[in-house]
C-alpha positions as MATLAB code, in Angstrom:
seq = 'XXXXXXXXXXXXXXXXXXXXXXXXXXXXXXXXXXXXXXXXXXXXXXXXXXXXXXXXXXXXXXXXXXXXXXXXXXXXXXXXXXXXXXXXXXXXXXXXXXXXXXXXXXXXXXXXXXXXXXXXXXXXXXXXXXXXXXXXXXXXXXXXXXXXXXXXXXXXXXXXXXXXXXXXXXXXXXXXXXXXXXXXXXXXXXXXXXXXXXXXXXXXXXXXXXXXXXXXXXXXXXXXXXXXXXXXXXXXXXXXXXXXXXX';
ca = [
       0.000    0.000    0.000;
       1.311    3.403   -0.938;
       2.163    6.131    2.352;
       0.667    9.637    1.359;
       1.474   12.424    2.337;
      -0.017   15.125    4.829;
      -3.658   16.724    3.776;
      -2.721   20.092    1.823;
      -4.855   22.713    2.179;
      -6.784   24.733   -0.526;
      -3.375   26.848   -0.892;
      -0.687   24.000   -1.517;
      -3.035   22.102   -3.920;
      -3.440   24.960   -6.252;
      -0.020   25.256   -5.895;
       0.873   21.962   -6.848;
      -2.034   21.818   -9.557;
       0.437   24.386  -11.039;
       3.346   22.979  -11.039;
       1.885   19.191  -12.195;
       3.569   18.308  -15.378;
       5.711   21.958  -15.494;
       9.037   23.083  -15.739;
      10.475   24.747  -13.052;
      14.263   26.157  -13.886;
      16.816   26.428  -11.012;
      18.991   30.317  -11.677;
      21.722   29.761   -9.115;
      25.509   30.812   -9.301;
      28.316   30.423   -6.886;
      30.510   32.892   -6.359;
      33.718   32.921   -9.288;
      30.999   31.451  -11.546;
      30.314   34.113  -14.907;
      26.686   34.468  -13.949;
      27.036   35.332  -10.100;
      25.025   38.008   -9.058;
      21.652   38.650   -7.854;
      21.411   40.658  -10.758;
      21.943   38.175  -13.058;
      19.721   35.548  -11.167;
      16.698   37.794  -11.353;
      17.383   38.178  -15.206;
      17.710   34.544  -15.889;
      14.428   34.124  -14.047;
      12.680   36.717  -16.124;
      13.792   34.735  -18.800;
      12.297   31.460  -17.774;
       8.943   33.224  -16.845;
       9.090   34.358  -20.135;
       9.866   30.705  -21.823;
       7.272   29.033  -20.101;
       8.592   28.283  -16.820;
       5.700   27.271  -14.098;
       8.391   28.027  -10.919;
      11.496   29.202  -10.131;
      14.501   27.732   -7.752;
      16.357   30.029   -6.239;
      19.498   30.075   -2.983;
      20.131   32.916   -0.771;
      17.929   35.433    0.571;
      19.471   38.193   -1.439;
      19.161   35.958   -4.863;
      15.589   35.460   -3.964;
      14.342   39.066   -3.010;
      15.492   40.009   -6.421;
      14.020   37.341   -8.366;
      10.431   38.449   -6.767;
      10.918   41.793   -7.716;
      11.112   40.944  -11.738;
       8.642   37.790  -11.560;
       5.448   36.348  -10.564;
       6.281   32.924  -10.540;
       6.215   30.465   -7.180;
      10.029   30.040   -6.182;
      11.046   26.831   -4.234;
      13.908   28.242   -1.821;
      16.746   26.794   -0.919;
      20.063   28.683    1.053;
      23.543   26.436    0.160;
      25.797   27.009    3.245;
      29.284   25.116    1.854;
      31.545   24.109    4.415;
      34.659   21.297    4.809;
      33.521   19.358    7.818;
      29.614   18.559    6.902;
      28.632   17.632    3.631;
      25.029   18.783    3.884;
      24.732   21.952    2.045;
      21.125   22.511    1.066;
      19.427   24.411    3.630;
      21.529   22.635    6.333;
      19.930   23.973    9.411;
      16.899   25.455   10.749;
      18.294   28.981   10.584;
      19.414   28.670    7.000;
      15.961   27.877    6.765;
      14.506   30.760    8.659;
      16.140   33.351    5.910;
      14.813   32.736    2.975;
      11.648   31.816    4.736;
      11.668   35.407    6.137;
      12.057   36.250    2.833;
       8.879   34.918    1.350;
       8.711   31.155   -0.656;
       6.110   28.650   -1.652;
       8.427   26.086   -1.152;
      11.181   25.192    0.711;
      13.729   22.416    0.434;
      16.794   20.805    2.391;
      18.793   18.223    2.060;
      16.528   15.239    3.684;
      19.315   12.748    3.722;
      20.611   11.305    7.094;
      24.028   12.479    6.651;
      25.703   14.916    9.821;
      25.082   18.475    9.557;
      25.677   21.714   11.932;
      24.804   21.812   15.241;
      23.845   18.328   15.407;
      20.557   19.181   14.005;
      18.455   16.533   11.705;
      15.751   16.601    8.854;
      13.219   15.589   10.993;
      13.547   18.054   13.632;
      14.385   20.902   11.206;
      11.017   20.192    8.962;
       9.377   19.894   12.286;
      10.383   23.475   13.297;
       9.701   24.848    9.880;
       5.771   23.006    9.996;
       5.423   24.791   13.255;
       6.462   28.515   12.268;
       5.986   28.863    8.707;
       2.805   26.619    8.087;
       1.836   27.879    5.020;
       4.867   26.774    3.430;
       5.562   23.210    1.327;
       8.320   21.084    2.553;
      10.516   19.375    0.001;
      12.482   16.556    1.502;
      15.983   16.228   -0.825;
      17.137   12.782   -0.914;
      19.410   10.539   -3.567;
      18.279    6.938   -3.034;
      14.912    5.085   -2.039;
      15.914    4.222    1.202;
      16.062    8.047    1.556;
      12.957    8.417    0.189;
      11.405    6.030    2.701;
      12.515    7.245    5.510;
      11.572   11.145    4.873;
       7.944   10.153    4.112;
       7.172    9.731    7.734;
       8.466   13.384    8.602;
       5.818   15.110    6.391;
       7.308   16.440    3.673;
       4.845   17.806    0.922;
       6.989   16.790   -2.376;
      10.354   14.396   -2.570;
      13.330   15.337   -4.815;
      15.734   13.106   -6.386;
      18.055   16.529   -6.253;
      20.833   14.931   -4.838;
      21.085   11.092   -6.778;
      24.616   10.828   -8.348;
      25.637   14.099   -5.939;
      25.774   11.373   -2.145;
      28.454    8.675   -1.033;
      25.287    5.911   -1.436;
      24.481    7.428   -5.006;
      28.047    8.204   -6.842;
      27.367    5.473   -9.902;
      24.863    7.833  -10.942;
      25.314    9.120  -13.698;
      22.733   10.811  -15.886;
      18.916   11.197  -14.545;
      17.406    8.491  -12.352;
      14.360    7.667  -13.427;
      14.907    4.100  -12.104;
      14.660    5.968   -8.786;
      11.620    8.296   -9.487;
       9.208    4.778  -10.374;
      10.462    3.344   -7.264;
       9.306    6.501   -4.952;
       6.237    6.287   -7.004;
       5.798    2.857   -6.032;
       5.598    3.695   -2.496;
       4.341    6.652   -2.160;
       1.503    9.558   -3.493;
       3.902   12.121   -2.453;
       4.302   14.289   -5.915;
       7.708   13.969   -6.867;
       9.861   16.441   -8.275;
      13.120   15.557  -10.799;
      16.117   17.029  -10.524;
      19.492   16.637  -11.042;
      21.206   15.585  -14.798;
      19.011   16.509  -17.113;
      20.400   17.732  -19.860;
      17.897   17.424  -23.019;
      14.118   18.159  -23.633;
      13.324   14.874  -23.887;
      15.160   13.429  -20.650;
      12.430   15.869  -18.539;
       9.992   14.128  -20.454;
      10.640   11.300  -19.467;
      11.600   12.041  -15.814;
       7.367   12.949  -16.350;
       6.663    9.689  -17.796;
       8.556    7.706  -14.827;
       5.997    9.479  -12.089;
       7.515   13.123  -11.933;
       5.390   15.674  -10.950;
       7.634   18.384  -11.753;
      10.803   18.521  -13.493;
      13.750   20.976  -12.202;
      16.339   22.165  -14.712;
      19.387   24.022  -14.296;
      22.125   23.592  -15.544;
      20.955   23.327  -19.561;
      19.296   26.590  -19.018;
      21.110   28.644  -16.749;
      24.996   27.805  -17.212;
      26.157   28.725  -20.276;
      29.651   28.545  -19.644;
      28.491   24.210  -19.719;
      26.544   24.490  -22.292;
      29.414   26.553  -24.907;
      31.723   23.723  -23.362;
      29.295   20.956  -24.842;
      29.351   22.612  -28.362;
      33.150   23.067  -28.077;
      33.635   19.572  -26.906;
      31.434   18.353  -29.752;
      33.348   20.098  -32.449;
      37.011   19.691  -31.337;
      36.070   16.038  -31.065;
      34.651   16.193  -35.333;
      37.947   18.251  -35.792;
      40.146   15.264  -34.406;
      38.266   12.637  -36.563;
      38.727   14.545  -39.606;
      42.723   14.818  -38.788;
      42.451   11.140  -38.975;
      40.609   10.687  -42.029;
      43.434   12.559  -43.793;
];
């Protein structure tokens, strides 16, 4: 028998009635990347609005205020804290949490997997904290493989993302989009599903639908050209060697 999730009310199903079957485009830089900026994040948003795009993902308070200002589109928030002792990154803590919830999201996700993170906090108790406070907002538990999956559905999460598959110790022969992963979460559970992570073609986030997806994330195809130039290089300096050997 599938698990379901928690009853949504009026506001989080139109929400997710939305987003069914839509694209939703991450704009994130780091800093030393070409496109870093807030700037720049708000413009590559407008951009996606403008394509089509049904949402937005978005890190960092100051990213996020600025994407509101040029778009109308629900943003799932995030707030990537890097550091060398914990590799949890995605909203690793309740107060990483607690800024760009200040800030105003729809949704907001963390990394739901049961790896160590600051301040010895967990998933459980940070989703707990962020039901209590912000109630309006949808949770989206992050996890890379279906054991992950399975144990986040008892915590209450609203949606489940394969975000980090091929990115985690337990997932690293992962190598393009999982949608062996997305059928089994289906299997088990009612909770939409949203696909991230490796998708690199219109037709892979079709078929991240196909497998059970409710929503597909994209980012990197979309919003890193410096990757996507590099493809098109890579492409052609690879025809240029075969033609020095065909003479």
């Amino acid at each position: 028998m599938k698990q379901s999730g928690k009853e949504l009310n009026q506001q989080g199903r139109k929400l997710l009635e939305q987003l069914k079957n839509k694209l939703i485009v991450s704009c994130q830089a780091r800093v030393g990347w070409p496109m870093y900026g807030a700037e720049i994040m708000a413009a590559f948003a407008a951009a996606a609005q403008q394509g089509g795009a049904a949402g937005i993902r978005a890190t960092g308070a100051d990213n996020i205020r600025k994407i509101k200002e040029r778009v109308a589109l629900p943003i799932i928030g995030i707030n990537k804290q890097f550091r060398d002792d914990y590799d949890v990154y995605i909203t690793p803590t309740y107060e990483s949490a607690r800024e760009i919830l200040e800030v105003g999201i729809e949704i907001i996700a963390l990394d739901a997997t049961p790896r160590k993170r600051p301040q010895g906090e967990c998933a459980e108790e940070i989703i707990c904290r962020i039901r209590q406070n912000y109630p309006e907002v949808l949770i989206m538990g992050e996890i890379s493989t279906l054991e992950e999956a399975e144990a986040v559905i008892p915590m209450g999460v609203d949606l489940i993302s394969t975000t980090l598959s091929g990115y985690t110790e337990e997932s690293r022969e992962v190598r393009t989009v999982n949608l062996e992963l997305i059928r089994q979460i289906r299997s088990v559970t009612d909770i939409p599903i949203v696909a991230e992570g490796k998708i690199t073609s219109e037709a892979e986030a079709r078929k991240a639908l196909e497998a059970g997806a409710h929503a597909v994330v994209v980012g990197t195809s979309i919003t890193r050209p410096e990757i996507i130039t590099q493809r098109y290089a890579d492409e052609l300096r690879q025809f240029e060697r075969e033609c020095g050997k065909t003479l």
